[in-house]
C-alpha positions as CSV (number, residue, x, y, z in Angstrom):
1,X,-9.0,-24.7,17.6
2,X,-7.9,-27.0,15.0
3,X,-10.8,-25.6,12.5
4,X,-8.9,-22.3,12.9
5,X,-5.7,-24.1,11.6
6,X,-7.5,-25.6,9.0
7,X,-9.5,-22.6,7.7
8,X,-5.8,-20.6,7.5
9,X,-4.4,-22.9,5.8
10,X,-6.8,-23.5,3.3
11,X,-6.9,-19.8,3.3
12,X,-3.3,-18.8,2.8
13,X,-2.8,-21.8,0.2
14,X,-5.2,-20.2,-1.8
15,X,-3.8,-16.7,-1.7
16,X,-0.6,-18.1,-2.6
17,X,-2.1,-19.8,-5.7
18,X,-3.9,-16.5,-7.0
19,X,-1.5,-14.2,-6.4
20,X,1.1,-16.3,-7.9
21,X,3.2,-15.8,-4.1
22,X,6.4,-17.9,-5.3
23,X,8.5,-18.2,-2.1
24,X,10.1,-20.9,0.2
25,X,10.5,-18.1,2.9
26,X,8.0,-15.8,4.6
27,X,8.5,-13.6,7.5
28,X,5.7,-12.5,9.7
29,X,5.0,-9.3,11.8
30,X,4.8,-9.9,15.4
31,X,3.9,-6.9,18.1
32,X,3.3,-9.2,21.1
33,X,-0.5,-8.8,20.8
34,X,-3.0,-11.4,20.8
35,X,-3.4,-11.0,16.8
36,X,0.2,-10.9,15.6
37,X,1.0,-14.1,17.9
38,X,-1.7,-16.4,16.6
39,X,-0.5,-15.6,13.2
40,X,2.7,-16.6,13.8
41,X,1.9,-20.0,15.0
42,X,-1.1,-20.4,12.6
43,X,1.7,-20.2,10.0
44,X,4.2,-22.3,12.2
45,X,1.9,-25.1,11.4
46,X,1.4,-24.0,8.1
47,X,5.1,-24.0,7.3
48,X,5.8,-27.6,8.9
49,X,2.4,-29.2,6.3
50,X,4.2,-27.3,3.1
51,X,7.8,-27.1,3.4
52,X,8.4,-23.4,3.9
53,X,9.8,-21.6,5.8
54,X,9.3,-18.4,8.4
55,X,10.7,-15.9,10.4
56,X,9.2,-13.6,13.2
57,X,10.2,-9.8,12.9
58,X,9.4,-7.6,16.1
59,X,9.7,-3.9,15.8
60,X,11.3,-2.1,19.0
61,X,9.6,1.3,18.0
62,X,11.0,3.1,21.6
63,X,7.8,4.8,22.3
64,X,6.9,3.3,25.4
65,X,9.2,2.3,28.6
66,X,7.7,-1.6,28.6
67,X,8.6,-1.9,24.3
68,X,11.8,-3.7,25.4
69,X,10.0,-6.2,27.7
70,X,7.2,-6.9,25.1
71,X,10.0,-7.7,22.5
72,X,11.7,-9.5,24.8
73,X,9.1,-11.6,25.7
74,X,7.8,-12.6,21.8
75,X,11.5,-13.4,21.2
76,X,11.1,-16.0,24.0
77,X,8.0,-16.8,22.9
78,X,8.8,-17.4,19.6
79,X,12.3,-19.6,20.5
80,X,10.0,-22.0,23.1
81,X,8.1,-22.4,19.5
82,X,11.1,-23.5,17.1
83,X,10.3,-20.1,15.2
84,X,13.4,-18.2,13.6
85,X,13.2,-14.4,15.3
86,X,14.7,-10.2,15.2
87,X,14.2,-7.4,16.7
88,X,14.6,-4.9,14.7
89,X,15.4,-1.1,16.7
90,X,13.8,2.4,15.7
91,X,16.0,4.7,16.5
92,X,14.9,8.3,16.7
93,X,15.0,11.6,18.7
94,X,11.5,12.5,20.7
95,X,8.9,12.5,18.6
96,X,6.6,15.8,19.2
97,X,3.9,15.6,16.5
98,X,2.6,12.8,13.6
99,X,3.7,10.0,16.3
100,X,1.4,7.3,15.0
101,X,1.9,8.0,11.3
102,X,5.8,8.0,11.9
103,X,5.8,5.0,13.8
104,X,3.6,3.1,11.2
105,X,6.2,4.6,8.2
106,X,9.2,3.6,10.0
107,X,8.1,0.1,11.5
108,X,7.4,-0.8,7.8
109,X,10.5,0.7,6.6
110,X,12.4,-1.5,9.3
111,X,10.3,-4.5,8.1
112,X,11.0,-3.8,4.3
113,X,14.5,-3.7,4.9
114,X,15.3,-6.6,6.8
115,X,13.0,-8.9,4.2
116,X,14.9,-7.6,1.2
117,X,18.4,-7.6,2.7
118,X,17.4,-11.0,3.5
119,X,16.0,-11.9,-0.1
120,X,12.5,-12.9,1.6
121,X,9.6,-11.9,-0.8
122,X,6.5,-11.8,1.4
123,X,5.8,-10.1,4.7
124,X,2.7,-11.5,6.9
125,X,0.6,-9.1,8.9
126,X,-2.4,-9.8,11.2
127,X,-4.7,-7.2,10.4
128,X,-8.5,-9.1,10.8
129,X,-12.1,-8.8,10.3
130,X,-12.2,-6.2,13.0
131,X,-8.9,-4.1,11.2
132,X,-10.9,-4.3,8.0
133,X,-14.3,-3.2,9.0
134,X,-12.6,-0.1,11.3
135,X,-10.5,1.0,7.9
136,X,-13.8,1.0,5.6
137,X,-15.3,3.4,8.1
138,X,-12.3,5.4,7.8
139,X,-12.1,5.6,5.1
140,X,-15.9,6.4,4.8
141,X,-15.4,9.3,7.5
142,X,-12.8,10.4,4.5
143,X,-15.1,10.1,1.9
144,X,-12.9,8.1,-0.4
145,X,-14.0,6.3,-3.3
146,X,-14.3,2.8,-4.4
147,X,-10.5,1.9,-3.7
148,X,-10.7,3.2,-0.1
149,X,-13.7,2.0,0.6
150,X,-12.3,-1.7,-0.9
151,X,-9.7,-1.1,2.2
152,X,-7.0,-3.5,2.4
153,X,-6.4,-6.0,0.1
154,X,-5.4,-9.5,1.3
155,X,-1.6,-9.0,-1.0
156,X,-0.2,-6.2,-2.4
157,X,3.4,-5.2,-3.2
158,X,4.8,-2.3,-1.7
159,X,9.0,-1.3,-2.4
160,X,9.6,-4.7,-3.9
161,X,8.4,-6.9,-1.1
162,X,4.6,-8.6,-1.1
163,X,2.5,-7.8,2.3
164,X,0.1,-10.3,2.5
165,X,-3.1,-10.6,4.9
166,X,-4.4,-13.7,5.6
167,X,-6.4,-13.1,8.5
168,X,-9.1,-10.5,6.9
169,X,-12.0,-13.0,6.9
170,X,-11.0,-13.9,10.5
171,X,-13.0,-12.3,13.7
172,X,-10.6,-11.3,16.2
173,X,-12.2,-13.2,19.0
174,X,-11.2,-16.8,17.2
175,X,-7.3,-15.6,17.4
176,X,-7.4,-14.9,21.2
177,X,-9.3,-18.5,21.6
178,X,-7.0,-20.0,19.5
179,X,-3.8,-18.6,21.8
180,X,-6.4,-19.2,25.5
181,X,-6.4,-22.9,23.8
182,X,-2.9,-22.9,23.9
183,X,-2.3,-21.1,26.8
184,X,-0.3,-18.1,25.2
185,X,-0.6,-15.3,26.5
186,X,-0.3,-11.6,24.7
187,X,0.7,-8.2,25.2
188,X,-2.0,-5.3,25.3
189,X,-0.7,-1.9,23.7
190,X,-2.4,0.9,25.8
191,X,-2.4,3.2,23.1
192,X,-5.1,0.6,22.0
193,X,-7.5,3.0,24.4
194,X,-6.2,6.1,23.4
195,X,-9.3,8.5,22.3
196,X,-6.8,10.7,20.2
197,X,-6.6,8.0,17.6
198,X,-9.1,7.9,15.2
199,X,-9.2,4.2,14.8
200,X,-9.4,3.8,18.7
201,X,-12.4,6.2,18.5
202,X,-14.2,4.1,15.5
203,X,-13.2,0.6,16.9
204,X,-15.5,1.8,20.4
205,X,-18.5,2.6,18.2
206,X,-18.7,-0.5,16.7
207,X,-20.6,-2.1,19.1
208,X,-22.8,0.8,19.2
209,X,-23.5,0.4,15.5
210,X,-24.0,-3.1,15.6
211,X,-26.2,-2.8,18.8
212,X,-28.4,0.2,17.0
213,X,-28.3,-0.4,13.2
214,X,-27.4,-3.9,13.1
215,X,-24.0,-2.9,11.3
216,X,-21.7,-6.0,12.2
217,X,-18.2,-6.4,10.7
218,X,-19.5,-9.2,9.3
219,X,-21.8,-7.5,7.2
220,X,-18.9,-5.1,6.6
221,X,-16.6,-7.7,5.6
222,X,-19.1,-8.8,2.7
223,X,-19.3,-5.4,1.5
224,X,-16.0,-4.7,1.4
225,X,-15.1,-8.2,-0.4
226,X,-17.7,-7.0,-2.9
227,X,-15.9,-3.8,-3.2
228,X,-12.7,-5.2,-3.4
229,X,-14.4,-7.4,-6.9
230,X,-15.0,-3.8,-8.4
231,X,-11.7,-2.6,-7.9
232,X,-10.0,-5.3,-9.6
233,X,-11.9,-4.9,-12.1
234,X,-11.1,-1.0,-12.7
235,X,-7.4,-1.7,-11.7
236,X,-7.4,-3.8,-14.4
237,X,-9.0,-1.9,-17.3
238,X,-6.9,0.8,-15.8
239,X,-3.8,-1.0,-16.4
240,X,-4.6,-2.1,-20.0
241,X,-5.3,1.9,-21.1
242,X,-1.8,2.5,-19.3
243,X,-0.3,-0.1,-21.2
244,X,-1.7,0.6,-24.5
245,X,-2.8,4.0,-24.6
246,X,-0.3,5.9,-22.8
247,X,3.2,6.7,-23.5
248,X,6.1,6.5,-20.8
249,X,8.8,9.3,-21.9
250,X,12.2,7.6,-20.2
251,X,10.7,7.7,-16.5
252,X,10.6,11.4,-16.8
253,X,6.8,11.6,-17.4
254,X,3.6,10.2,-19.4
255,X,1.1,11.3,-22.2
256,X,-2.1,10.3,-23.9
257,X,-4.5,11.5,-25.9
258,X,-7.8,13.3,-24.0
259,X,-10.4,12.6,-26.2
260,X,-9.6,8.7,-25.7
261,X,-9.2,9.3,-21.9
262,X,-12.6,10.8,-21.7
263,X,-14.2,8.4,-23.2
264,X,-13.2,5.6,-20.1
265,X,-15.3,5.5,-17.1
266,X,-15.4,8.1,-14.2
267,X,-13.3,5.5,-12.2
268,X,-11.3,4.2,-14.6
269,X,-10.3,8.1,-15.1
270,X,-9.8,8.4,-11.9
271,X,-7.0,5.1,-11.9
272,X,-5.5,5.9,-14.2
273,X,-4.2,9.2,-13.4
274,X,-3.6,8.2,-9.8
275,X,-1.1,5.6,-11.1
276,X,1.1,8.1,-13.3
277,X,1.2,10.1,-10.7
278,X,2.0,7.8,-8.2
279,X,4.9,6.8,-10.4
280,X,6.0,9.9,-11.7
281,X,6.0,11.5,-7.9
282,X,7.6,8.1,-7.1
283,X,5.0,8.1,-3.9
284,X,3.8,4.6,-2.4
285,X,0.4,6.4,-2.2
286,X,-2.2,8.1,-4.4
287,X,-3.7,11.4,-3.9
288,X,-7.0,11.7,-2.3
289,X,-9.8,10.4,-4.2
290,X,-12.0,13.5,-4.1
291,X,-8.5,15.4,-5.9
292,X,-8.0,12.9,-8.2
293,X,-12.1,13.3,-9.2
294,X,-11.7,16.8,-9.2
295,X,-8.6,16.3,-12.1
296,X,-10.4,14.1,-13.9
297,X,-13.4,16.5,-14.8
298,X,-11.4,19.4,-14.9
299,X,-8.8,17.6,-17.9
300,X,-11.8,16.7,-20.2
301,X,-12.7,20.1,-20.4
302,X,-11.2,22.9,-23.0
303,X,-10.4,25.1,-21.6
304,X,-8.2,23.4,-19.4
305,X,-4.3,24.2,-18.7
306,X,-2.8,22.4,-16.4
307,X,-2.7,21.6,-12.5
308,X,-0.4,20.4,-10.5
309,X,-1.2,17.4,-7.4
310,X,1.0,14.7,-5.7
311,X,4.2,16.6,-7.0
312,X,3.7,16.0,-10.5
313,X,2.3,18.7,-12.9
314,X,-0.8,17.8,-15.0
315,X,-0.5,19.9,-18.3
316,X,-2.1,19.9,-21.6
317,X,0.3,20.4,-24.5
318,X,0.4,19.3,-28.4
319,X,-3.1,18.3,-28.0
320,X,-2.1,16.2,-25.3
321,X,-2.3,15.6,-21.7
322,X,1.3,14.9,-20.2
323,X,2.1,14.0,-16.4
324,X,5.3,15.2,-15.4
325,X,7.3,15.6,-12.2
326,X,7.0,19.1,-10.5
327,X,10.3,21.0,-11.0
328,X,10.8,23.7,-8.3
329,X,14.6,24.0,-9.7
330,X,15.5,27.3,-10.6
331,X,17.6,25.6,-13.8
332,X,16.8,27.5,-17.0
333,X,16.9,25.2,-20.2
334,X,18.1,27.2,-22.9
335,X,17.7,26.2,-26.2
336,X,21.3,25.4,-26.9
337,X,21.5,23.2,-24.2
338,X,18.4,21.4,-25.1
339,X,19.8,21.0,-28.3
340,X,23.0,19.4,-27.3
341,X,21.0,17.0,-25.2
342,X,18.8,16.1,-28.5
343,X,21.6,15.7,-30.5
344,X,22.7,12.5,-28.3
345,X,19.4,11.0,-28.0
346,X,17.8,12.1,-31.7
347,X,14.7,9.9,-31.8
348,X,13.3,13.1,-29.4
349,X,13.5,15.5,-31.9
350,X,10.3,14.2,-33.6
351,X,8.2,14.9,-31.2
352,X,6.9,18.3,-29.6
353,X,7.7,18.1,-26.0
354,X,6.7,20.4,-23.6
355,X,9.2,22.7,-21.8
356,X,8.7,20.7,-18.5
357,X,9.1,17.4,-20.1
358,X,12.1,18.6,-21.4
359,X,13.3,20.1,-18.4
360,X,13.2,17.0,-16.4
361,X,14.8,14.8,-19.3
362,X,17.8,17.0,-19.2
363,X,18.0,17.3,-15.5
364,X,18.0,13.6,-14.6
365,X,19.8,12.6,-17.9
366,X,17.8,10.3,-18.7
367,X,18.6,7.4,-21.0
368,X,17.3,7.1,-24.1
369,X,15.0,3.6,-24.4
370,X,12.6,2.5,-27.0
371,X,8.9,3.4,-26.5
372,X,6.2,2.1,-28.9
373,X,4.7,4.4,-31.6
């Protein structure tokens, strides 16, 4: 399996070139399944070529009565390999309802914490070929747009620490050669057959569409690499209208002009709203796609007023749109107190804000920054 070991390293050098991933340390995810543990010693090897170093994280989620032997077991694992390695506990009451969503919230929660308390930068995960193909048809079944459909990227940055995924171009058949070579052995999760998951239910079609249509995750995989060009692309003009065309008011909200923002295309629109809102709802995650359309057309058109979506308000004021946090408060802003508020940060008083705005910048007591004209 030495092309394997050549092909990741050539692989996650070059991610760590274009993504500018400046680190001496990484820590990887490992479950105790065939995927995870292949990626750990794939990087082993990796570390000892470049000088860096790594660390295994195992998540105990307490779900299942053999967690605590399958942690056990990658610890030793990962010791008889020379590899630096925690367990990290999830401690909760009985779960009744949302079990896998939880799980996945807190494992990553668990992971987050340890790498920043530990001032590591980037977290490794093994999601493959297989992962990839099974997310763009879930995202299909969802009818998400161009950034769903690109499904995961191979880094992004998610609460200040960089998730990379070097294994997206890998089939998940070369990882278990590459531990049989070895003679590793790896843990099966049983909730791997369970029908009530929707990505259990997708990943048993697959050979069905392969078989029938000649859909492969290989031929997938190229679509979804060709995808993932396109949504650079729109993240970036995105980015640049954000940067130049809209206004950041302290944190507290954003505004631009509408007649500028109609003129962009449909999914460029569609960006750039889900990123205000994503940072004025200080969410990790955009709304759905088909929402975020349905904004779009609805802001570009006069007679529009406002909306509200991912716990920010949408509204159209001073002929222009603003994105705002939603205030369920029952706090009444009179005009005196607005007033004494505007009195210690002047440079508001030229503009026309609108009450909501205004609202939210008195709440939070916001400071006063400079913003460009």
């Amino acid at each position: 399996m030495a092309n394997l070991q050549e092909r990741f390293n050539s692989e996650f050098y070059r991610i760590v070139k274009q993504y500018n991933i400046d680190s001496k340390y990484f820590a990887v995810a490992v479950s105790g399944g065939a995927d995870s543990l292949a990626l750990a010693l794939l990087m082993k090897q990796y570390a000892e070529k470049f000088g860096v170093k790594i660390f295994a994280l195992t998540v105990n989620h307490n779900l299942r009565p053999e967690a605590k032997d399958e942690a056990d077991y990658v610890a030793h694992l990962m010791k008889k390999n020379g590899i630096e390695h925690y367990i990290l506990e999830w401690k909760h009451s009985k779960l009744v309802s949302g079990i896998e969503t939880k799980a996945r919230e807190a494992r990553y929660n668990l992971l987050f914490d340890w790498c920043k308390k530990n001032k590591v930068k980037s977290l490794l995960t093994a999601h493959h070929l297989r992962d990839q193909a099974e997310t763009f048809l879930m995202r299909l079944q969802r009818g998400s747009g161009v950034d769903g459909l690109a499904s995961m990227a191979k880094m992004i940055e998610r609460d200040g620490v960089q998730i990379v995924r070097p294994l997206l171009d890998v089939e998940p058949q070369a990882l278990r050669d590459f531990l049989v070579d070895k003679k590793i052995e790896w843990k099966e999760d049983a909730s791997n057959e369970c029908n009530d998951f929707l990505r259990v239910r997708v990943r048993k079609m697959l050979p069905k569409l392969e078989k029938e249509l000649g859909i492969t995750i290989q031929k997938i995989g190229t679509a979804v690499n060709a995808l993932n060009g396109a949504r650079e692309y729109f993240a970036f003009q995105a980015s640049d209208f954000i940067k130049n065309r809209c206004r950041n008011w302290y944190g507290c909200g954003w505004s631009f002009n509408p007649e500028v923002f109609g003129q962009l295309h449909d999914e460029i629109k569609i960006r750039v709203i889900a990123e205000l809102i994503k940072n004025i709802g200080d969410d990790n995650y955009a709304p759905e796609y088909q929402a975020l359309k349905r904004l779009c057309k609805a802001m570009i058109e006069k007679k529009f007023k406002g909306a509200t979506l991912g716990k920010c308000e949408i509204l159209k004021f001073n002929r222009r749109i603003w994105v705002v946090a939603e205030n369920k408060a029952d706090l009444v802003l009179t005009k005196d107190k607005w007033n004494d508020y505007a009195l210690k940060h002047p440079q508001i008083l030229m503009h026309g804000l609108p009450y909501k705005l205004k609202l939210n910048l008195f709440e939070k007591s916001c400071k006063a920054v400079e913003f460009k004209e």
